[in-house]
C-alpha positions in Angstrom: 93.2 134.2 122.4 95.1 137.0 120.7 99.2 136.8 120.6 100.4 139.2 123.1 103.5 139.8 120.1 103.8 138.8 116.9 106.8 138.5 114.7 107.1 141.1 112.4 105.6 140.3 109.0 102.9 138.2 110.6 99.2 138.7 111.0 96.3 137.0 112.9 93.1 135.6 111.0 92.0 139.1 112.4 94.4 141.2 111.3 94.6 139.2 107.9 90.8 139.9 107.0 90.9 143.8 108.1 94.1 144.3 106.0 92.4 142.6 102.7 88.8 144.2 103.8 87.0 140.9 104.1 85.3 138.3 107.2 88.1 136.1 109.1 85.7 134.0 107.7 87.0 134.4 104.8 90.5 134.1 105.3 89.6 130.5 107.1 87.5 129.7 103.3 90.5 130.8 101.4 92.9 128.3 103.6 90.5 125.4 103.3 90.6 126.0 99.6 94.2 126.2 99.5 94.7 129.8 98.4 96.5 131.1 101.7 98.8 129.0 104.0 99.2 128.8 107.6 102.6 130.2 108.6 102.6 128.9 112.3 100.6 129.4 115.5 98.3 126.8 116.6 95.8 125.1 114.8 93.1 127.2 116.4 95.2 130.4 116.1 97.1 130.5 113.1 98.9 133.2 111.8 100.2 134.1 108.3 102.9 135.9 106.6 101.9 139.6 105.3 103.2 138.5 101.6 101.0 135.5 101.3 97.8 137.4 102.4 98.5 139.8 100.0 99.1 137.1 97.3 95.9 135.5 98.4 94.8 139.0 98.1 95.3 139.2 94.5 94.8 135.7 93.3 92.5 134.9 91.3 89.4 132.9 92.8 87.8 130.1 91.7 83.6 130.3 91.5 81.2 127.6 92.6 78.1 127.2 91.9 75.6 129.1 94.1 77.9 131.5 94.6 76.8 135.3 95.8 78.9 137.5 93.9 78.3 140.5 91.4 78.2 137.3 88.5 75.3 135.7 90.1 72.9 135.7 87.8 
């Protein structure tokens, strides 16, 4: 389900990974580690405010081991 209208300032998980240039995927990982927050929708539709994603943008990411990256050895 896609929102017909959004508030302005808000983007789906969609919208969220095409404007940082990465998977929705990834936008779900960087919730579940606590990097982005949920500014409203549903639980399977959430949407978030465009400052946060580009703070989550920026921030810096933690690595775990096993990660693929450009430091993987």
């Amino acid at each position: 389900m896609e929102y017909l209208s959004l508030p302005p300032g808000r983007l789906t998980t969609s919208q969220a990974a095409t404007a940082c240039g990465v998977q929705p995927g990834t936008i779900r990982d960087w919730v579940r580690r606590g990097i982005l927050t949920r500014s409203g929708g549903s639980p399977r539709h959430p949407i978030f405010r465009v400052e946060d994603v580009m703070a989550a943008k920026n921030a810096p990411k933690p690595s775990r081991p096993g990660q693929r990256g450009v430091n993987a050895a």
